[in-house]
Every structure is written in C-alpha cells, then in structure tokens.
N, C-alpha and C positions, 0 to 999 in steps of 0.2 A: 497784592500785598499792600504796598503802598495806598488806597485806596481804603482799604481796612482803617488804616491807622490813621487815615486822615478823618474818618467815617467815627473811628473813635475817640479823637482827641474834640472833635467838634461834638458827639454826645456828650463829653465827661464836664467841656466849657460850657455848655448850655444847661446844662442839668446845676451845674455849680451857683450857673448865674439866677437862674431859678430859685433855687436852696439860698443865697443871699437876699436877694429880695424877699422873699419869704421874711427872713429874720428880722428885716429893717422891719418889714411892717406888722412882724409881731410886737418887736418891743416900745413901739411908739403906743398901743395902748394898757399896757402893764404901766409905764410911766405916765401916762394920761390916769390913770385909775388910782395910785400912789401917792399924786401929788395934786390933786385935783375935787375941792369938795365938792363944789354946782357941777351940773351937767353929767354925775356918775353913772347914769343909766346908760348913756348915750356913750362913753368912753366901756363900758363893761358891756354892751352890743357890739360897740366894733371889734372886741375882743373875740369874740364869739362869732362874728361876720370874716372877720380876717384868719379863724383859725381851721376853719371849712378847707381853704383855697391852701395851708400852707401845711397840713398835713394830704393833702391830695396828691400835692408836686415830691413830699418826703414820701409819698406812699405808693404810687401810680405811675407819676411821670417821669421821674428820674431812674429807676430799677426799668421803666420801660423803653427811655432813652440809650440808656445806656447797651439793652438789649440792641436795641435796632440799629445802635453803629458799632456792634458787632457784628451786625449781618446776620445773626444768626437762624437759618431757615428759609423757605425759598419765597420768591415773594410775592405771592398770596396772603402769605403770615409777616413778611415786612410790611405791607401794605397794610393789611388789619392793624397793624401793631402801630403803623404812624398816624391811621383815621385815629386810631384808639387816643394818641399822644394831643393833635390836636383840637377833638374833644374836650379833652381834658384839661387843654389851655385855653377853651369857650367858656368854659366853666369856673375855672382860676382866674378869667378876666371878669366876667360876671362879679366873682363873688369881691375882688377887689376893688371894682366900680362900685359895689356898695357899700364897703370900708371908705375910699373915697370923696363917697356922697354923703356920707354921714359926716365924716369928719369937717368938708367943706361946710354942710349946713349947722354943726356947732361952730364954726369958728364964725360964722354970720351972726351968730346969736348974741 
C-alpha cells in the first residue's frame, strides 16, 4: 500500500512539474509576440515550436503518469506505459531544444 502511494504522489509531483514548465514556456512567447515589432516571425515560430511539447505532456504524459503510479495492470503494460512516458519526454526535450534555439539565436541578433 504504502508503495502505491508513494508511486502516486511522485506521478502527480512530476506530471505537475511538467504542466508548470509547460506554462512558463508558453507564456514567454505570447509576450514575445505582444510586445515585440522586429523579429515577429521568429517569436510567432517559437509559439508554435513550444506548443507541440506542452500540449503532449497536457495530453500524453501526464494522464499517462499518473496511470503508471497507480499501478494499474501488470507489468508488461507498466512497462509499455513507461517506454510510452519516456518517449514522449525525447520528444518534449526535442521540441524544447528548438524553442530554446530559437530564442537563444534571436537574442544574438
């Protein structure tokens, strides 16, 4: 039991921490784009680059997290279900490195 809950309290703080970061690096180009005349392409790409990775973890990762430290099913299907999770954080680092990259290479400019 205790195991359980330790299994779930650690999915809900990683899924959360996830869902946070998410948000920081959505709003930083909504405010790039609003207050910003030169370089609009480049601010309204990272928008679009950063929105891939933070609807994946709202959509994927976290409903899948949250599964898996429920335990729920035996584990074959834990196991599928955590290859599943960090895929999908290859993917969410991916798409962040080029949020990232962009941003670093506007601010060089």
């Amino acid at each position: 039991m205790l195991a359980v809950v330790l299994a779930l309290v650690s999915a809900i703080g990683y899924g959360s921490s996830d869902f946070a970061a998410g948000l920081a690096s959505r709003s930083a180009p909504v405010i790039q784009i609003t207050r910003v005349e030169e370089g609009r392409f480049v601010a309204i790409a990272s928008l679009f680059v950063s929105a891939g990775p933070i609807l994946l973890a709202l959509l994927r990762v976290v409903p899948n997290a949250i599964k898996l430290g429920a335990s729920s099913g035996n584990a074959i299907q834990q196991s599928a279900l955590a290859r599943s999770i960090c895929r999908d954080h290859l993917l969410c680092f991916i798409g962040i490195a080029a949020f990232v990259g962009m941003q670093l290479a506007r601010a060089a400019s």
